[in-house]
LOMITI-480769 format. One record per residue (C-alpha): x, y, z; residue in one letter; residue number from 0. Coordinates in steps of 0.1 Angstrom, whole numbers, plus 5000, padded with zeros to 4 digits. Layout:
<nodes>
NODE    c1    c2    c3  torvex  lovex
NODE     X     Y     Z       A    NUM
...
</nodes>
This chain:
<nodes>
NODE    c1    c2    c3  torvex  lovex
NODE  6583  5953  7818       X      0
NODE  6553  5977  7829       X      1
NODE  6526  5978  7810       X      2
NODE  6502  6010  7811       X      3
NODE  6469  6016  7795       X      4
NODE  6471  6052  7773       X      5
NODE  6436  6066  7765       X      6
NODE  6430  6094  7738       X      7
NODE  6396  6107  7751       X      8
NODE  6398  6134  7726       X      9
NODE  6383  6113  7696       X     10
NODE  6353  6105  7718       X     11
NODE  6349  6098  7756       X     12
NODE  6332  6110  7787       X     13
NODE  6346  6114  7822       X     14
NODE  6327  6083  7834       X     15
NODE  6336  6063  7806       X     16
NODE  6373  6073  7813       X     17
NODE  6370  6064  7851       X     18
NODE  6358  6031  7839       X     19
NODE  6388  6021  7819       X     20
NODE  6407  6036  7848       X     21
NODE  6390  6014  7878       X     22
NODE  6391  5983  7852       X     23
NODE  6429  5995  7846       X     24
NODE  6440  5988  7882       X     25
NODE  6416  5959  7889       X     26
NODE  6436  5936  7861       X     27
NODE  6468  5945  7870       X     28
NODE  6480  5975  7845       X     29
NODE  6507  5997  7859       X     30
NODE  6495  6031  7852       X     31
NODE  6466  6053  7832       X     32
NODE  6475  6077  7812       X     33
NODE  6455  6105  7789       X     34
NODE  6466  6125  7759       X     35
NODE  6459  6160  7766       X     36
NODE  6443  6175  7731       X     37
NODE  6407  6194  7729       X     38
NODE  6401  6182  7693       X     39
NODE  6398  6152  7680       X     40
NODE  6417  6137  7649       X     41
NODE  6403  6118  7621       X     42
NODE  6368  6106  7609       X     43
NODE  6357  6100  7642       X     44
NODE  6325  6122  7655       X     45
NODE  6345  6131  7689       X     46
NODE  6310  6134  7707       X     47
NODE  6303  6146  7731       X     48
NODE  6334  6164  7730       X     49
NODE  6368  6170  7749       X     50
NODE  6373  6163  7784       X     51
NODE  6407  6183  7803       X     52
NODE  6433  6156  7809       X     53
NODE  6440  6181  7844       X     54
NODE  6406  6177  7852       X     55
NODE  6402  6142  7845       X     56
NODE  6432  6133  7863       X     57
NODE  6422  6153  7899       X     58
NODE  6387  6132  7897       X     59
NODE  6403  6094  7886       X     60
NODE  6431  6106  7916       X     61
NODE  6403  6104  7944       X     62
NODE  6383  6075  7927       X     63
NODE  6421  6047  7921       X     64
NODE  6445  6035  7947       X     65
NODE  6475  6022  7932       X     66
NODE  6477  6031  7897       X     67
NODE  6501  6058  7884       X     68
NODE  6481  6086  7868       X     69
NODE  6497  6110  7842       X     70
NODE  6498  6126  7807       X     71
NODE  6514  6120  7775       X     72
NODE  6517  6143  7766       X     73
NODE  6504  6180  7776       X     74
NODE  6512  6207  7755       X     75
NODE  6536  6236  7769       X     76
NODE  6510  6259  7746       X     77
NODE  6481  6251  7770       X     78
NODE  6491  6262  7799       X     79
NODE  6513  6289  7822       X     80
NODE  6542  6270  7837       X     81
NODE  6532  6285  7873       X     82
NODE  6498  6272  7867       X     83
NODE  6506  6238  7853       X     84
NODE  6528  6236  7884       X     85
NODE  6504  6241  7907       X     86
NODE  6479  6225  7890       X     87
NODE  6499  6186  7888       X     88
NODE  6508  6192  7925       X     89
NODE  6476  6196  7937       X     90
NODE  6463  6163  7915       X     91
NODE  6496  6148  7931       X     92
NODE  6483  6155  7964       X     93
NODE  6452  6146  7956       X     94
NODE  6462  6111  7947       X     95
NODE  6489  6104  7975       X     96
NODE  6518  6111  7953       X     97
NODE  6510  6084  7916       X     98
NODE  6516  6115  7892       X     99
NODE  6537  6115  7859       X    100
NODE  6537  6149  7842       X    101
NODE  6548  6139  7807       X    102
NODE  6552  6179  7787       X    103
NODE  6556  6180  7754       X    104
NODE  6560  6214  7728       X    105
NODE  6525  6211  7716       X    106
NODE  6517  6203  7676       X    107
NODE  6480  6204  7671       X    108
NODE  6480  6237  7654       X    109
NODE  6439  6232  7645       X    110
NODE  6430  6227  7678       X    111
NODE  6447  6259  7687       X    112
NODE  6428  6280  7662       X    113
NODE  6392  6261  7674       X    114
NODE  6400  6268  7711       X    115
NODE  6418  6300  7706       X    116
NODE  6450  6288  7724       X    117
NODE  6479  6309  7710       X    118
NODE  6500  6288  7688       X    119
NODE  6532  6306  7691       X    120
NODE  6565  6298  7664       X    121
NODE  6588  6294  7690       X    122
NODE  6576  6263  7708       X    123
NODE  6603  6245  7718       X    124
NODE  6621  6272  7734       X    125
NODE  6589  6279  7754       X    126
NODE  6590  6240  7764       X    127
NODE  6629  6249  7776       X    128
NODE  6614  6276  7795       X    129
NODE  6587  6257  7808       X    130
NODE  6606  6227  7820       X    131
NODE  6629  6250  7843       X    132
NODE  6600  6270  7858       X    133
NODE  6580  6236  7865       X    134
NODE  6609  6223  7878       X    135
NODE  6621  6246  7897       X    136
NODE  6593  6256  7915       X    137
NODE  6587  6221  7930       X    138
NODE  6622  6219  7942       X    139
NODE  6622  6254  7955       X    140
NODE  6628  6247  7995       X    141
NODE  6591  6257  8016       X    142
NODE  6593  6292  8031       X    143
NODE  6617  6299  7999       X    144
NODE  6611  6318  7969       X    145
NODE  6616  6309  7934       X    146
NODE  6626  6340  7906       X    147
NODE  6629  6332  7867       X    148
NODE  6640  6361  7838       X    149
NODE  6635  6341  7808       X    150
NODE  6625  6349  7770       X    151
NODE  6591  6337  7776       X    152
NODE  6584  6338  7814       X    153
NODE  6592  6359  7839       X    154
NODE  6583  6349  7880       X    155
NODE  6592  6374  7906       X    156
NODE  6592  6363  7943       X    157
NODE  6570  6334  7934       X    158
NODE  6566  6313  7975       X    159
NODE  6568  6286  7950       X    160
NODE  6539  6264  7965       X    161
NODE  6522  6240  7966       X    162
NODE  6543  6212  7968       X    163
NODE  6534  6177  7954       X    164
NODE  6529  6150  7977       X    165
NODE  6560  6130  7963       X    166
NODE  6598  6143  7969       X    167
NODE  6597  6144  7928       X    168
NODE  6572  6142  7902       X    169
NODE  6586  6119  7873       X    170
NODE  6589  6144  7841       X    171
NODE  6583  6125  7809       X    172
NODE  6600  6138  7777       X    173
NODE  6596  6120  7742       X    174
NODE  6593  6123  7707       X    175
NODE  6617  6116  7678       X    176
NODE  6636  6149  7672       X    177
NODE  6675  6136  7669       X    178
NODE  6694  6166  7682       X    179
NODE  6673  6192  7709       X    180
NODE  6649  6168  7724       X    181
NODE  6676  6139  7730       X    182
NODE  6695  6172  7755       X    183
NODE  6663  6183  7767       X    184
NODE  6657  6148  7780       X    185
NODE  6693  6145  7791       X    186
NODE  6688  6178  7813       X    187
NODE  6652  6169  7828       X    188
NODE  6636  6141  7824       X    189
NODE  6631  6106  7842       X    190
NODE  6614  6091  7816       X    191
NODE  6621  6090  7779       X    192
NODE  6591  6079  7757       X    193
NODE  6594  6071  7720       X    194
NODE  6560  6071  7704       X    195
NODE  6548  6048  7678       X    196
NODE  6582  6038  7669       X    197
NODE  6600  6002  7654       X    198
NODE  6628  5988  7679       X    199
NODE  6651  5991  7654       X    200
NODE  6638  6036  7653       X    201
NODE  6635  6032  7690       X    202
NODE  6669  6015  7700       X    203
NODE  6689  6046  7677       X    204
NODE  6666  6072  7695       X    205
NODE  6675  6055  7730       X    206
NODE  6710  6055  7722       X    207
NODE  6714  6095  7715       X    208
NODE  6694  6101  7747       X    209
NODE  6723  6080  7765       X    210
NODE  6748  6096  7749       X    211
NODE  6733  6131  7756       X    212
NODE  6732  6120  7793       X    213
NODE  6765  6111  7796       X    214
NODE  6778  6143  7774       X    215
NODE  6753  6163  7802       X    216
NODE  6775  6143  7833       X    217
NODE  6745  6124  7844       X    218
NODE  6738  6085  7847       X    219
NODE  6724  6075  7818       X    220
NODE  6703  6046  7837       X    221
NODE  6688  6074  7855       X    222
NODE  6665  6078  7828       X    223
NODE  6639  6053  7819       X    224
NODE  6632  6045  7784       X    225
NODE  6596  6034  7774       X    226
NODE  6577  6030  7740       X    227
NODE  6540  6037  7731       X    228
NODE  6523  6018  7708       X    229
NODE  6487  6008  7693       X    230
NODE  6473  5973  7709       X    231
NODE  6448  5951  7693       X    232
NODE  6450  5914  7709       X    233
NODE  6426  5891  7695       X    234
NODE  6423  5851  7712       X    235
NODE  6421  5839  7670       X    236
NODE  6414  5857  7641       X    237
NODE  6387  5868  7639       X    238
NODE  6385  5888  7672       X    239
NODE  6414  5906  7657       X    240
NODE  6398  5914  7631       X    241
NODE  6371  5924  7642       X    242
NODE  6391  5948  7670       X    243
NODE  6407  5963  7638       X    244
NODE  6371  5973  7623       X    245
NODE  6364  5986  7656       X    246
NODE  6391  6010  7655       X    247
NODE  6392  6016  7614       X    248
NODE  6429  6000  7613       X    249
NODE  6437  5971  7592       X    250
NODE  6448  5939  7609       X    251
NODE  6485  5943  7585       X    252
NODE  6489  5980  7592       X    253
NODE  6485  5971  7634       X    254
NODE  6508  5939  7633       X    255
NODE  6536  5960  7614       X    256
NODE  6532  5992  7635       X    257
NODE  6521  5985  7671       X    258
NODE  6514  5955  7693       X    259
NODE  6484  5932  7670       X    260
NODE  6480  5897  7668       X    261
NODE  6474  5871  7690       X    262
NODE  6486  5870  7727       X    263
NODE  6515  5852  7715       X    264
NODE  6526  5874  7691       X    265
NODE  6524  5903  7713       X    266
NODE  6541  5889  7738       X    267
NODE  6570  5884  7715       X    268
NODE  6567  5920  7702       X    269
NODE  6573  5932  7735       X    270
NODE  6600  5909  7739       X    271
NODE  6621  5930  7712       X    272
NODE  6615  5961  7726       X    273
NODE  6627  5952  7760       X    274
NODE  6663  5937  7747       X    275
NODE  6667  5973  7733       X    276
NODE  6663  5984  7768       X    277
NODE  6626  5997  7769       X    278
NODE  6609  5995  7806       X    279
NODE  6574  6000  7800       X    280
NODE  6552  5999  7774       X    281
NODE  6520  6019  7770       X    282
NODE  6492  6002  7754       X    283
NODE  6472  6029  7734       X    284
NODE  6438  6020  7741       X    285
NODE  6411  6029  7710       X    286
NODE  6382  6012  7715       X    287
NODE  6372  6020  7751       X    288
NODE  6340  6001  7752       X    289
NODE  6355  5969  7748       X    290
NODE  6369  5958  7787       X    291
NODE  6373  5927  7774       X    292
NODE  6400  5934  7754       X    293
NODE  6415  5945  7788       X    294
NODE  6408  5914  7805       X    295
NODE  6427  5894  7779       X    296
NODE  6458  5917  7775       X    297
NODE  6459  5915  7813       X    298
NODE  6454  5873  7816       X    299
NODE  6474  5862  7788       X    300
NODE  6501  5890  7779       X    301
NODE  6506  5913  7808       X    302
NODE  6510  5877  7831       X    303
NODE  6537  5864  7807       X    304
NODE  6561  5896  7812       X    305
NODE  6590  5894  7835       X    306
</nodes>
């Protein structure tokens, strides 16, 4: 079982704040970083000084890590052209010797659309299709090549199709708990399926029609990587859980029944279930990015029990 620290910068986090958590994430051990990719922040929280561009973000922490995997979960389809987001995660997968993820997702935020005047079009999982194929393709497009595409959305003409990532094949991440479209679209392109904030019990049925979609589609289910994502607050007793909570505005209850809380123990455990449904990694959504000691002890006394 991996596990990988998720940030969400958006409610309040600069660059070198980020490439802390980052340099701290591959000194203890972690797997992988990984950013959400939203300009506005959600909740009560401030969000000062403001949003940092997960692309952006991710070409910097590229030059400044070694080991760790580096990727999104998820960027929106709505933020960007497919040609240019293809470019654009090659270049950071160049940049960083081949550790990128590209996890793509149809976009939801519609308020951060209206405050950054990003088009927020009705048709956004169809674009995501469209996108997929374009991103896709383009990467596998053979050098000296050209790629063409005549979709709905997106039309490339004689595209030289470069450049080319630094790995044979970026891993595509596709999640989310739609029970019919996204289950095929995950099927036809990705390597990785996430299920976000979900039980075992959610997350097991949800695995299960993404199999079954494979195996309707003709390809290897195991091909496909199943992973959860989930909240984390590990105290050593309780009162440094609770007092994680109150850093974070959750209540101690609310973060044992919904994500990964309580002591090292208990979380341990937790991950224990999620792996017999046939989960591989698990990424640890990181709120309170002050607090590298929390990382310290996820990474001495939970991350070292894992198989």
């Amino acid at each position: 079982m991996d596990l990988r620290i998720f940030t969400e910068p958006q409610q309040g986090a600069t660059y070198d704040t980020l490439l802390t958590v980052a340099k701290a994430t591959e000194d203890l051990g972690f797997d992988a970083f990984f950013r959400s990719d939203h300009y506005l922040k959600m909740g009560s929280v401030d969000g000062l000084p403001g949003p940092t561009d997960a692309w952006i973000t991710l070409a910097g922490l590229a030059r400044e890590t070694r080991r760790i995997r580096l990727g999104t979960l998820m960027t929106a389809a709505t933020f960007r052209l497919p040609g240019v987001l293809a470019i654009q995660v090659a270049q950071v997968d160049q940049m960083s010797g081949g550790r990128v993820e590209l996890g793509l997702g149809a976009g939801w935020f519609e308020e951060e659309h209206k405050a950054y005047g990003i088009p927020f079009p009705k048709e956004k999982f169809a674009r995501l299709e469209e996108q997929l194929e374009i991103v896709t393709g383009l990467w596998s497009t053979e050098v000296g090549g050209t790629y063409d595409f005549h979709g709905t959305y997106y039309d490339l003409t004689n595209s030289p199709a470069l450049p080319k990532p630094a790995q044979p094949k970026v891993p595509v991440l596709i999640g989310g708990h739609g029970t019919s479209r996204t289950p095929r679209l995950a099927a036809r392109y990705a390597d990785e399926f996430n299920m976000p904030f979900a039980s075992p019990e959610d997350s097991a049925a949800q695995f299960g029609r993404v199999r079954a979609a494979a195996e309707e589609a003709g390809r290897d289910p195991g091909d496909i990587a199943c992973s959860n994502l989930l909240v984390v607050c590990v105290g050593k007793d309780d009162h440094e859980l609770a007092r994680r909570a109150a850093a974070i505005g959750r209540e101690v209850d609310e973060l044992r029944a919904n994500g990964l809380a309580g002591s090292p123990a208990e979380v341990v455990d937790k991950i224990g279930r999620y792996q017999e449904i046939g989960s591989r990694r698990i990424y640890l959504q990181l709120l309170d990015l002050t607090d590298l000691d929390h990382l310290e002890l996820i990474s001495s006394q939970v991350q070292s029990q894992l198989a």
